[in-house]
N, C-alpha and C positions, 0 to 999 in steps of 0.2 A: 109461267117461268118469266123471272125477270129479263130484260134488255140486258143486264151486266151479265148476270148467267148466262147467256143466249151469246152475247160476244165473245164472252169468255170463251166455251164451250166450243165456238166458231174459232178461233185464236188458237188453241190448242189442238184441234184437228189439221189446223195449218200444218203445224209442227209436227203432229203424231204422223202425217201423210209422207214426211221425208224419208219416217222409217221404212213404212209401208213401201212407197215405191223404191229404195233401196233394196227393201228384201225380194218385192217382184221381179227388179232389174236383174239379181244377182241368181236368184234361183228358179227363178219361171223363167224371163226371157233369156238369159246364157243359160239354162237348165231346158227342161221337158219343152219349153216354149220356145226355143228356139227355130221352129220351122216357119214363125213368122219375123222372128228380130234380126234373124239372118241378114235382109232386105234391109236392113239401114245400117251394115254394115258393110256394102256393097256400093258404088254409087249408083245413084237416084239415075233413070231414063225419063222421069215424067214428073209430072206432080202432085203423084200419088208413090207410096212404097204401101208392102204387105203387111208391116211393121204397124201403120196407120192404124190398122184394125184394136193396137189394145186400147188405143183414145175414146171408143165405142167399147170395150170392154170392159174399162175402168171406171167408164160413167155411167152405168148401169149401176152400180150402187147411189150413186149420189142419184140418181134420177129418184131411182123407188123410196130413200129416206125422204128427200123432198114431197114426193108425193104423200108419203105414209103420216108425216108431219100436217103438211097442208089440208090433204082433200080427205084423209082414210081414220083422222082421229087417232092415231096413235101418241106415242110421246110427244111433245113440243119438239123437247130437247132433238129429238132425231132431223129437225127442218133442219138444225144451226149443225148438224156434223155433215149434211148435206149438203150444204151451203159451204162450209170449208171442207170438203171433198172438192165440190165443182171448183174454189178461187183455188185450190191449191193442180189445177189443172189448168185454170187460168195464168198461173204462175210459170208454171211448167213450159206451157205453150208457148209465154213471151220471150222464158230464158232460153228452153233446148231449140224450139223450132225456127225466133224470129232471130235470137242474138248467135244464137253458137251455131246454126246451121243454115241460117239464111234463108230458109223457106219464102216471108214477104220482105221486101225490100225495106230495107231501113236505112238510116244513114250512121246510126247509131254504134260506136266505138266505145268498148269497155274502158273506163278509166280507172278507176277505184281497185284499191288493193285486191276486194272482195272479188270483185266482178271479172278481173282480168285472171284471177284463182280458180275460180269456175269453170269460168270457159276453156282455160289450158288445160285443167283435168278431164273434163272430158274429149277435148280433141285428144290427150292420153290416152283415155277408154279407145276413142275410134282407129287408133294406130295399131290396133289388133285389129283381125279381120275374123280370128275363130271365136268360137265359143267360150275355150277354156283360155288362159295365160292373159287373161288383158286386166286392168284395173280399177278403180273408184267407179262405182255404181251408185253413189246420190249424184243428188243435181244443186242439189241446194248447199248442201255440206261439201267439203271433199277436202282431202290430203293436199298438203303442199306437194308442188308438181316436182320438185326436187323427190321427195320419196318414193313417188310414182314411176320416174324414171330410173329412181334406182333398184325399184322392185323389177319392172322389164327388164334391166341388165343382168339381174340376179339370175331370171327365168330364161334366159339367153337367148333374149327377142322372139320367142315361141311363139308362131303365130304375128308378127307385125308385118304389116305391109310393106310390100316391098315398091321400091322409088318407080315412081309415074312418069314419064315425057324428062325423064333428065332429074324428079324433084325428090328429093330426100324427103323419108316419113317424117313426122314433127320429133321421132327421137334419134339423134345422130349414133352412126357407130363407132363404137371404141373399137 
């Protein structure tokens, strides 16, 4: 396999992976899987959540394409979907856990249209605390935060957390 095929191929699982973990988000972890995603919709006591556990779940495929590619002689082509499996977990990691939820410390502030979209749809998503009635489920993609808020209004705050130490959820009430 060529190097342009091999990126390509790499480049395109980037992409194909937003669906993927969109549809996991949406129906494994708010769905049957919720006995673990529960926990990061809860605040954090430590530096670990139960939620953690799909980061080891989801990298079980990209482990064994890697492998299968590398050491086992299979396709080529399966090294480079492995490879954009893991960057797009790398991706994942920098956005949901360092930018939008603070896990390592950074000092870094969203500036760009892009960036400050992201991260308000998902603080969206987290202003539900159940299962069902919450919102935008990529990380990469998302809705403008205006239609998101007006989807929760619709659903008549079903499910939004209610104000902490005096502080209103990120969506105000009418």
């Amino acid at each position: 396999m060529t190097w342009s095929v091999g990126i390509l191929l790499f480049l395109l699982t980037i992409a194909v992976m937003e669906g993927v973990a969109y549809a996991a988000h949406r129906w494994i972890m708010h769905g049957w899987g919720w006995f673990l995603h529960e926990s990061h919709h809860r605040p954090r006591t430590g530096n670990w959540e139960l939620n953690d556990l799909y980061a080891v779940i989801f990298a079980v495929p990209s482990i064994a394409l890697l492998y299968g590619g590398v050491q086992a002689g299979w396709w080529p082509g399966f090294t480079w979907i492995g490879a954009g499996i893991a960057a797009y977990g790398a991706i994942y990691f920098g956005f949901h856990d360092v930018v939008v939820h603070r896990r390592l410390s950074t000092r870094y502030l969203p500036k760009s249209a892009y960036m400050k979209r992201i991260v308000q749809a998902h603080r969206l998503h987290h202003v539900v605390e159940t299962r069902e009635g919450t919102v935008s489920f990529g990380f990469l993609v998302a809705p403008r935060p205006e239609a998101l808020k007006a989807t929760l209004k619709e659903r008549g705050r079903k499910g939004v957390r209610a104000a902490v130490d005096g502080q209103a959820p990120v969506l105000a009430k009418k």
